[in-house]
N, C-alpha and C positions, 0 to 999 in steps of 0.2 A: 458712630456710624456702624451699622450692622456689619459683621465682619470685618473691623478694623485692625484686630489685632491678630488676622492669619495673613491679612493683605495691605501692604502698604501706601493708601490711594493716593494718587497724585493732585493735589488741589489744584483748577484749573478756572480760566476764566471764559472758558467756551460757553455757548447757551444750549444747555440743554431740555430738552421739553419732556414732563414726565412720560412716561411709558414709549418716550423715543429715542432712549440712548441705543448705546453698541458701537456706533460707528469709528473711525481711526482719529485717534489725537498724532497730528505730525508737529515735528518740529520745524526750525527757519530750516532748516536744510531740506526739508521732504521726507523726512525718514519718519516711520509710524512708529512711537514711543509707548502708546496708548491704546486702552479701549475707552473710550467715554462710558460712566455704565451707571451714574446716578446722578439726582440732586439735591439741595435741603434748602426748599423754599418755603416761604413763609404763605407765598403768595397763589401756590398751586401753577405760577406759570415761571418761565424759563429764568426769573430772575433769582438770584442765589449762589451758595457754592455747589459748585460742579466735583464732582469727582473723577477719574480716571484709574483702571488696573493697568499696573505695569505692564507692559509687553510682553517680558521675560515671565511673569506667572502666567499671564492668557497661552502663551506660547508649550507652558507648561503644562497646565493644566489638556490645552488640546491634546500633544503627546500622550498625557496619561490616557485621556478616554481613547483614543487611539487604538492604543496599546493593549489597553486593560477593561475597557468599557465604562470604566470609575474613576472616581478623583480620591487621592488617599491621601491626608495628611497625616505629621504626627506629633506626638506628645511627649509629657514628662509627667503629667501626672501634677502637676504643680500652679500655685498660683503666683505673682511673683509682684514688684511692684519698683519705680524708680530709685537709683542710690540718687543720693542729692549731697553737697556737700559735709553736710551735718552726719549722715549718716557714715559717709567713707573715712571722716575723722573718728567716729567711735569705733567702725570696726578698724582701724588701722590701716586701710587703704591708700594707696598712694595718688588717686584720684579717683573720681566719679564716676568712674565706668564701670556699665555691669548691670545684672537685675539680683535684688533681693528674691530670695526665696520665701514667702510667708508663710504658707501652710504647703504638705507634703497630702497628699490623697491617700488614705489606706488605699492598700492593695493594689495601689500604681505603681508602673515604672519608675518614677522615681525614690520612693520608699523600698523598693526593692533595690536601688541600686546604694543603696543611703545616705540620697540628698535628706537635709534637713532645714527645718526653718532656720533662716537668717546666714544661709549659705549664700555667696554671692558668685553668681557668674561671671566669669571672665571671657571666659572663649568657648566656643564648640568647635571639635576637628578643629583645629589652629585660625578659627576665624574670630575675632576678636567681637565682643559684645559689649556695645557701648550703650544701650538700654533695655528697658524689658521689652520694647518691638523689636528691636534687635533680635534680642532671645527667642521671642516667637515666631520670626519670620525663619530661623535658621533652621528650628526646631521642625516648622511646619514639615520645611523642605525636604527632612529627614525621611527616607520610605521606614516604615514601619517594619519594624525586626530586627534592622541593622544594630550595631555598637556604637554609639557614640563618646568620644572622650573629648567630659567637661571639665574646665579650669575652673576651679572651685576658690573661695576665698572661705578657708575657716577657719575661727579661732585665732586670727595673727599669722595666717601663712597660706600659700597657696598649694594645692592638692591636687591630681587628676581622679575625676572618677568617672567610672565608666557606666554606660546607663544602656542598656536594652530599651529603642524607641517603640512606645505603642503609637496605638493607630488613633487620629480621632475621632470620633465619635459625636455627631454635635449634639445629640440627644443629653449628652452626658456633662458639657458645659453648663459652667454658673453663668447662666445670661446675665444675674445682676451687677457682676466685675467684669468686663472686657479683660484684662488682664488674667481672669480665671482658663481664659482658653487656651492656656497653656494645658490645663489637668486633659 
């Protein structure tokens, strides 16, 4: 789904009709959890999966324009991709938590802070990253320019490294990896 990997969408079984989302997903309680805001139908009408943005980003995202007039995520400059089993046994991992690093972007934040390929994420700020949506949603959340310190896995040991977040940029994302919307 088009911007999957800055937003974490809620798969829902509401009937949504194209060009008629927006409205509030509530839970049994009454409480609004939701925006309903798309669908993938085969059929051009309401049957299909539905989509919903969390609360917590729509809530976010209005403060920013709010605020600032603009929506700003941010980056690393990086592409990055699932550990799986197989993987956290070759690097030495004590479990499958985390995103690989694949490629580093010249001239990104992250090659300037010197992540490198095959570095694995563990945590941002002490929040622990159990896969590459993980990493990108935490990342997103990041304002742009701040310091962030990542729990790195390299080489058979864990490392902090610190990364100056950029901004992103969607012009500047690999549309063809979801995953690339990290850079």
């Amino acid at each position: 789904m088009p911007g999957e990997s800055y937003i974490p969408f809620i798969q829902t079984d509401v009937p949504i009709n194209p060009g008629n989302s927006g409205g509030p997903l509530f839970d049994l309680d009454g409480r609004v959890i939701a925006i309903n805001s798309m669908i993938y139908s085969k059929t051009g009408g309401y049957q299909g999966l539905a989509f919903a943005i969390p609360i917590d980003i729509a809530l976010d995202v209005t403060q920013q324009l709010l605020r600032t007039g603009k929506v700003t995520r941010g980056r690393l400059g990086v592409a990055v991709q699932e550990v799986n089993q197989a993987l956290a046994r070759s690097f030495g991992l004590p479990d499958a938590d985390g995103a690989v690093i694949t490629q580093v972007e010249p001239g990104g934040p992250g090659v300037a802070a010197g992540l490198q390929p095959g570095d694995v994420v563990r945590a941002i700020d002490g929040n622990a990253v159990a896969d590459s949506a993980d990493l990108l949603g935490i990342v997103a959340g990041i304002r742009p320019g701040r310091t962030a310190d990542l729990l790195v896995w390299r080489a058979g040991r864990a490392m902090h490294v610190a990364v100056t977040v950029g901004a992103f940029d969607s012009g500047s994302a690999s549309s063809g990896n979801p995953h690339a919307l990290a850079r």
